[in-house]
VOZA-509899 format. One record per residue (C-alpha): residue number from 1; residue in one letter; x negated, y, z negated. Coordinates in nm, 2 decimals, decimal comma. Example, Ala and Ser with C-alpha at 12.3 -4.5 7.8 and 13.67 -1.06 7.14 Angstrom:
<1; a; <-1,23; -0,45; -0,78>>;
<2; s; <-1,37; -0,11; -0,71>>;
This chain:
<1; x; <-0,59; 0,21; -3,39>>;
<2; x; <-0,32; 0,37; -3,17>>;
<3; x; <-0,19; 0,12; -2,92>>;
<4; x; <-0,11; 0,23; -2,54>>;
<5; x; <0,15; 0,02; -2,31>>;
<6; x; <-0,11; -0,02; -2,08>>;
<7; x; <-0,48; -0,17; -2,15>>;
<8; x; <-0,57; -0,27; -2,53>>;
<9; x; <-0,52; -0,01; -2,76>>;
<10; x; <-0,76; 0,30; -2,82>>;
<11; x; <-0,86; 0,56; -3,06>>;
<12; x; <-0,73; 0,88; -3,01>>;
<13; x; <-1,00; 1,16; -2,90>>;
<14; x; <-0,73; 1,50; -2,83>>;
<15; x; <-0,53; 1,36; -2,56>>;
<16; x; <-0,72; 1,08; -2,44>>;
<17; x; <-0,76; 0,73; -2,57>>;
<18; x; <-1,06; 0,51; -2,51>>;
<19; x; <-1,15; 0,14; -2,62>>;
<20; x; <-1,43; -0,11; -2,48>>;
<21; x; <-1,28; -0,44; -2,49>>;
<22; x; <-1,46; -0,81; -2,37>>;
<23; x; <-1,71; -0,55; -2,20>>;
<24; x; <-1,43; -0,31; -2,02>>;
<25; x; <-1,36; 0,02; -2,10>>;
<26; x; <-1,02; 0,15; -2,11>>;
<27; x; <-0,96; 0,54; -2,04>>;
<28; x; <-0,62; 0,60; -2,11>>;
<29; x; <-0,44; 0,99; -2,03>>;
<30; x; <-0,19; 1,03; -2,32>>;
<31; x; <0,02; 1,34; -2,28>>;
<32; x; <0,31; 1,15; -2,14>>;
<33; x; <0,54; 1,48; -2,21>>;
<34; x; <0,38; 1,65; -1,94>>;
<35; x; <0,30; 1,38; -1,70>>;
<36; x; <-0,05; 1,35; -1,82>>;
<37; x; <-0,13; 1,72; -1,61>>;
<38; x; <-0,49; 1,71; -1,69>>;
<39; x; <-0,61; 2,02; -1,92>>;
<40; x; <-0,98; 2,13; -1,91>>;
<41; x; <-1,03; 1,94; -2,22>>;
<42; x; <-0,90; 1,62; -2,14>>;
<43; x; <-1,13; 1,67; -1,78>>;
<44; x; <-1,44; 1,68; -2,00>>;
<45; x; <-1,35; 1,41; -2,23>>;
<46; x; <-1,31; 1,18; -1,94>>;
<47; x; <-1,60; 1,30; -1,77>>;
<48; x; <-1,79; 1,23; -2,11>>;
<49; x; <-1,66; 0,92; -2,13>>;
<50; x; <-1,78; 0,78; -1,76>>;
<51; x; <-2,13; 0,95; -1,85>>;
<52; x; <-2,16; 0,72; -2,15>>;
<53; x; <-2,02; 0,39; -2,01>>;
<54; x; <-2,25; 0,44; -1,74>>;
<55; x; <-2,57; 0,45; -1,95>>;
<56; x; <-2,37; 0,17; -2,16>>;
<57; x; <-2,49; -0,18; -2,11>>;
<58; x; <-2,25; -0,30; -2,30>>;
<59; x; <-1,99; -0,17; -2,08>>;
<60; x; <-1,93; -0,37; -1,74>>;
<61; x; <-1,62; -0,20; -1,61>>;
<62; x; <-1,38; 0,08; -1,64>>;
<63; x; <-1,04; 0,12; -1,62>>;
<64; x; <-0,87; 0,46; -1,58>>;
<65; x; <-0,50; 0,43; -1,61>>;
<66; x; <-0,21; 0,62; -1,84>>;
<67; x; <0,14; 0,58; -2,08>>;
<68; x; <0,46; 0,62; -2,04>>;
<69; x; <0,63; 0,63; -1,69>>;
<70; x; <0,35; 0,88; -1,54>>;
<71; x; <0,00; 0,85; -1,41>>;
<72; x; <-0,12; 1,21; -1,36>>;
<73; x; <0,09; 1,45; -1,24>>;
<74; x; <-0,27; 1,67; -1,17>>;
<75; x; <-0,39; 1,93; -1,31>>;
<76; x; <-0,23; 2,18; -1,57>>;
<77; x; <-0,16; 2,51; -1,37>>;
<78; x; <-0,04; 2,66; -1,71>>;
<79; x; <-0,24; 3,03; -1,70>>;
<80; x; <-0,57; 3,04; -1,90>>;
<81; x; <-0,77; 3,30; -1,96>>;
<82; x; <-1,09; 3,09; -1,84>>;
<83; x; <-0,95; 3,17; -1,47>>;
<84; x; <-0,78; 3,48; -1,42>>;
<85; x; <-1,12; 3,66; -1,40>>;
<86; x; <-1,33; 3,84; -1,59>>;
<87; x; <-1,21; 4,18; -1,75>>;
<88; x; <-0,87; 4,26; -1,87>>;
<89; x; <-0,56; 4,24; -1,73>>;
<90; x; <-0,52; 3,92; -1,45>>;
<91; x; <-0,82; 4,07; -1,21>>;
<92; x; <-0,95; 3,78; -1,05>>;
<93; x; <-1,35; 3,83; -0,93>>;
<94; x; <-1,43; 3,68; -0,55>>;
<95; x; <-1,60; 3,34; -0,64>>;
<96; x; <-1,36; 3,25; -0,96>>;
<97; x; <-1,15; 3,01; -0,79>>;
<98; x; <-1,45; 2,83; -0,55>>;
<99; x; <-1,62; 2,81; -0,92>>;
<100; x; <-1,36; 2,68; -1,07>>;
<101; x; <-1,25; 2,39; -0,87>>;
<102; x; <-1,62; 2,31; -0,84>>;
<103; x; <-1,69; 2,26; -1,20>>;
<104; x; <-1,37; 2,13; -1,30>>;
<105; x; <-1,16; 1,93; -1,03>>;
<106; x; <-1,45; 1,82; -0,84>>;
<107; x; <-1,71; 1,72; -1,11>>;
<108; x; <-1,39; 1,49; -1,24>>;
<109; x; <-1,40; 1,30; -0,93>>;
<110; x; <-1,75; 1,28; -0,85>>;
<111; x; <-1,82; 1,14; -1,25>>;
<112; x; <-1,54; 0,86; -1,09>>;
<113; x; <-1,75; 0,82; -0,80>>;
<114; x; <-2,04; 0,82; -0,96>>;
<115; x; <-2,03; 0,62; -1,28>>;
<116; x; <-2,30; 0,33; -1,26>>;
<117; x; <-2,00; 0,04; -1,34>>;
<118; x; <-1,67; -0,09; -1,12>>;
<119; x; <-1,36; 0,14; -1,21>>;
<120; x; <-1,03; 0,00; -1,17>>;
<121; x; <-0,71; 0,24; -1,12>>;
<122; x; <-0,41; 0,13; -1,33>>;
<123; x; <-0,19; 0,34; -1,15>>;
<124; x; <0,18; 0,29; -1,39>>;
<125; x; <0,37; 0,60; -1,23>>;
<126; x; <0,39; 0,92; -1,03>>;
<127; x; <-0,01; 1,03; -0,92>>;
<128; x; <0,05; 1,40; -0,75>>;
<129; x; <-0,22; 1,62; -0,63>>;
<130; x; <-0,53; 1,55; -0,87>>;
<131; x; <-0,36; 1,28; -1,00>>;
<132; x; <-0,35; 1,07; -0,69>>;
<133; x; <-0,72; 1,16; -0,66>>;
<134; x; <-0,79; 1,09; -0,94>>;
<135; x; <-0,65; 0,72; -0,86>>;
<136; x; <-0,79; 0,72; -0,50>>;
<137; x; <-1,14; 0,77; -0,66>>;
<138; x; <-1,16; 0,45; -0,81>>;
<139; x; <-1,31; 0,18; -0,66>>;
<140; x; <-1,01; -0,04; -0,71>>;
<141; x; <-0,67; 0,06; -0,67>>;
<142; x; <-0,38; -0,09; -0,86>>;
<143; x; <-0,01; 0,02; -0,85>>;
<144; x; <0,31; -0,10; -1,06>>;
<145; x; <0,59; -0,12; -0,79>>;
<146; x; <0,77; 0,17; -0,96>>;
<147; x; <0,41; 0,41; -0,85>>;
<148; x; <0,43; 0,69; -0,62>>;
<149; x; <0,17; 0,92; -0,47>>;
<150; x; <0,22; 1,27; -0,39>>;
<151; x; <-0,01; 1,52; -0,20>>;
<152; x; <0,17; 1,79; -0,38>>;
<153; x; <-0,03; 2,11; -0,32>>;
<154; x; <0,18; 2,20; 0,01>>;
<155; x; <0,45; 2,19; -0,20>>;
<156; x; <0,31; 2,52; -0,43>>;
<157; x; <0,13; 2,68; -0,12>>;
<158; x; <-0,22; 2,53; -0,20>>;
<159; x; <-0,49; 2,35; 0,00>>;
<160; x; <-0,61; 2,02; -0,16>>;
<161; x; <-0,79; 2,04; -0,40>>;
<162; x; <-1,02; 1,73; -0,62>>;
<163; x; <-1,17; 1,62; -0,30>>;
<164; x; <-0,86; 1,51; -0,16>>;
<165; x; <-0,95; 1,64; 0,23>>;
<166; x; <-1,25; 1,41; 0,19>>;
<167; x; <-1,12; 1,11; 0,02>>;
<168; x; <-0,78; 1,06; 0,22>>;
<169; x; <-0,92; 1,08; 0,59>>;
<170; x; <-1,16; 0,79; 0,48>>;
<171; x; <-0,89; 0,54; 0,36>>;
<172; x; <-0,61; 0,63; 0,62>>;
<173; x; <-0,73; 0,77; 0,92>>;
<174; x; <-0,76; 1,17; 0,99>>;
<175; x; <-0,40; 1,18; 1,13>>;
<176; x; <-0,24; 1,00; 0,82>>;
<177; x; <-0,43; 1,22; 0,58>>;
<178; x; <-0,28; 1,55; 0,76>>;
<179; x; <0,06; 1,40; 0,77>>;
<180; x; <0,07; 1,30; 0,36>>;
<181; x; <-0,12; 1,66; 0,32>>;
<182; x; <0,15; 1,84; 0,51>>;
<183; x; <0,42; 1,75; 0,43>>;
<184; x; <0,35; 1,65; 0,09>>;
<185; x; <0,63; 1,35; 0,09>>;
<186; x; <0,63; 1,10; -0,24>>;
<187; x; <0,47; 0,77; -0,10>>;
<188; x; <0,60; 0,41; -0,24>>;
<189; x; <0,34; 0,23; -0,36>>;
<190; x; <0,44; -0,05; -0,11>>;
<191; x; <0,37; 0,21; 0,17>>;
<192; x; <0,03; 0,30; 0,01>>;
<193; x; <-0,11; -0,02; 0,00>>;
<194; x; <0,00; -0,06; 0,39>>;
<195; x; <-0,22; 0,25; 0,43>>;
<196; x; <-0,51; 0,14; 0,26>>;
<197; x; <-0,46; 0,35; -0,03>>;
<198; x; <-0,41; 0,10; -0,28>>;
<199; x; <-0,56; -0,29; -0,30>>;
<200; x; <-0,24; -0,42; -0,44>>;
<201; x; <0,13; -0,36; -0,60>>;
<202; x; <0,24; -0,57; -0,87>>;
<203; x; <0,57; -0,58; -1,12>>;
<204; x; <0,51; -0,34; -1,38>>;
<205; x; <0,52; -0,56; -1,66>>;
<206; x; <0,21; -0,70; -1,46>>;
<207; x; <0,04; -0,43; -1,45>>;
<208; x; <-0,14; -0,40; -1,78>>;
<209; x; <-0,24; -0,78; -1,70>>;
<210; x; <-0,33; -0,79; -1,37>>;
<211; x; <-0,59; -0,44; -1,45>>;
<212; x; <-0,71; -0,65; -1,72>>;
<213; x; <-0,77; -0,98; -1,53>>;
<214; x; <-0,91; -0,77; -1,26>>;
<215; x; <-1,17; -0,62; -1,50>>;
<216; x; <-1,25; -0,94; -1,68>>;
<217; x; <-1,37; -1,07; -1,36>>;
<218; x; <-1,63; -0,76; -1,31>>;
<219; x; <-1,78; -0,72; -1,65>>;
<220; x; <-1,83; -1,09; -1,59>>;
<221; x; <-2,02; -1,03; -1,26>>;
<222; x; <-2,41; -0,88; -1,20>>;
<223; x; <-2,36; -0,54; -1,32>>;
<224; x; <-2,65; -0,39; -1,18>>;
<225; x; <-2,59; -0,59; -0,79>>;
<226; x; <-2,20; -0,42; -0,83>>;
<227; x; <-2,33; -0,03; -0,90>>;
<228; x; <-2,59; -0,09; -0,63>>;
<229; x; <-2,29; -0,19; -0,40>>;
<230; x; <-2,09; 0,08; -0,52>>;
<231; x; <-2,33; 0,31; -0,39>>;
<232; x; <-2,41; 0,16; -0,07>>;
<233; x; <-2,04; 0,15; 0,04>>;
<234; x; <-2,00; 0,53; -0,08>>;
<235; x; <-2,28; 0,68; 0,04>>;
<236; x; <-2,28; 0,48; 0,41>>;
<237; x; <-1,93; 0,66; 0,50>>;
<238; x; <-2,15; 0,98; 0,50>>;
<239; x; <-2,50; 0,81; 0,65>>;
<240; x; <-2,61; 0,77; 0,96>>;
<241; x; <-2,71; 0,33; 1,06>>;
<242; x; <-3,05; 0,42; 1,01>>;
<243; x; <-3,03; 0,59; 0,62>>;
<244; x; <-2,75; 0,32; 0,58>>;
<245; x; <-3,00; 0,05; 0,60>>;
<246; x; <-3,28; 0,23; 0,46>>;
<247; x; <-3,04; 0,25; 0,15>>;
<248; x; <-2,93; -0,13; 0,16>>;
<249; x; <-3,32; -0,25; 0,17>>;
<250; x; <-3,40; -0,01; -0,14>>;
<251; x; <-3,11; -0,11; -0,31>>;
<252; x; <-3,21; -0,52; -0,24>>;
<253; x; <-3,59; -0,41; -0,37>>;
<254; x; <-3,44; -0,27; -0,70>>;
<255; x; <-3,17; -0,52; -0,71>>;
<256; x; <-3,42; -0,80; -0,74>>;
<257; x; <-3,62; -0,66; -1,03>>;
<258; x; <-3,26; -0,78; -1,30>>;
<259; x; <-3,20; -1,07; -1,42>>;
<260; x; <-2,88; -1,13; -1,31>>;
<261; x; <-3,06; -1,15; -0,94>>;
<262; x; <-3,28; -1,38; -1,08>>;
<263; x; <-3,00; -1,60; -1,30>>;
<264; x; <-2,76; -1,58; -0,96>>;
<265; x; <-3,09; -1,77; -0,74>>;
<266; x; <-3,15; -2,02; -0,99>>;
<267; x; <-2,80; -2,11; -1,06>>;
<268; x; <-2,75; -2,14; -0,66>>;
<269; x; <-3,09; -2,38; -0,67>>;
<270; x; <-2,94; -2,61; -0,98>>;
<271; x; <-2,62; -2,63; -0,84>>;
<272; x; <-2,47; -2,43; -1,16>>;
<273; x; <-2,23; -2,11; -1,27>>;
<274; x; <-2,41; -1,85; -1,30>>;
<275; x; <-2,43; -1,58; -1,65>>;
<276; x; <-2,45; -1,27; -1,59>>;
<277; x; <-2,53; -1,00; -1,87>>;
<278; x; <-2,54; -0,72; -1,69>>;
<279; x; <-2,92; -0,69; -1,71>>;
């Protein structure tokens, strides 16, 4: 069992360490000597993991988070042979790069969007470019005080990649996204959770607990009512009011087939706490 500083510990799967603990499973980036840049592996392992905590009842929540003094400093930019193009030399073919970013950067975020339970970011350091998106994908946002956020592709001559241009604008504002997008300044965490970007900044030493108390509280709650909600609140920044509600009322008509719906109504009735098992 290899122990990480933040979250329980995890067994080690390449560069990426995973537990489920009480219900929550911990996703833990593990190449602190690089800043945790993700590499094409470590995407797919994470975006393996989400799949299978997703179709995982025993699972309730997620948390994403990282050790050492780093987050994610984004993705690994190192020169692979997977994206210079087919043929010799460094040719790159029109369509490599738009093929790329969709099935590497993009699918990473969308399986954060996506996955079926509550994930919680445990953001510990510096998230820059992919990193912060990674971070901003999650349902929940927390930062140790020490966290920054960087929109770091102006900084190498690139355009956001990761879904950044669509995340930002929807938790800032249109004007705040451009400004952190071009100039590609490190944001406190205090500063990020005035912005909306983050739900809240605590000590670092907190940080592990506070995730953990966090996620406690979700794999406790109706499992199904909180991916149904999930997916409302996503979905309605792109829908118009009428598929908005259209989507609530099927949502309350599959909802009310669990039976944590059912347990939450006759626990209001008798006056008691409800149990939830995620059912």
């Amino acid at each position: 069992m290899t122990t990480s500083p933040v979250g329980p510990g995890g067994t080690s799967e390449s560069l990426i360490l995973h537990t489920t603990d009480n219900g929550v499973a911990w996703i833990t980036l593990n190449r602190p000597q690089a800043m945790h840049a993700v590499t094409p592996d470590q995407r797919e392992r994470i975006i393996s993991r989400l799949a299978e905590v997703s179709a995982d009842p025993a699972v309730r929540a997620v948390v994403i988070t990282a050790t050492g003094r780093a987050f994610c400093a984004g993705a690994d930019l190192r020169p692979r042979p997977d994206v210079t193009g087919s043929g010799s030399g460094s040719e790159r073919i029109a369509g490599d790069v738009a093929r790329m970013i969709r099935q590497g950067a993009q699918r990473l975020i969308a399986a954060v969007m996506d996955c079926e339970k509550p994930v919680i970011a445990a953001v510990n350091g510096t998230a820059a470019g992919l990193g912060a998106h990674l971070a901003l994908a999650c349902d929940l946002v927390l930062a140790a005080e020490s966290a920054t956020f960087i929109e770091v592709f102006v900084r190498r001559g690139l355009v956001p990649d990761g879904g950044g241009a669509y995340l930002l604008p929807r938790l800032t504002g249109p004007q705040r996204a451009k400004e952190l997008m071009f100039f590609g300044d490190a944001l406190p965490a205090a500063e990020a959770e005035r912005l909306g970007l983050v739900n809240r900044v605590v000590p670092d030493g907190e940080l592990a607990k506070t995730a953990a108390a966090w996620a406690d509280r979700l794999a406790a709650g109706p499992t199904r009512a909180l991916a149904l909600t999930k997916q409302l609140v996503n979905s309605s920044l792109d829908a118009d009011r009428g598929a908005a509600f259209a989507a609530e009322a099927a949502a309350q008509e599959m909802n009310m087939t669990t039976a944590d719906a059912q347990e939450g109504v006759a626990a209001f009735v008798a006056r008691r706490t409800p149990e939830y098992r995620g059912r």
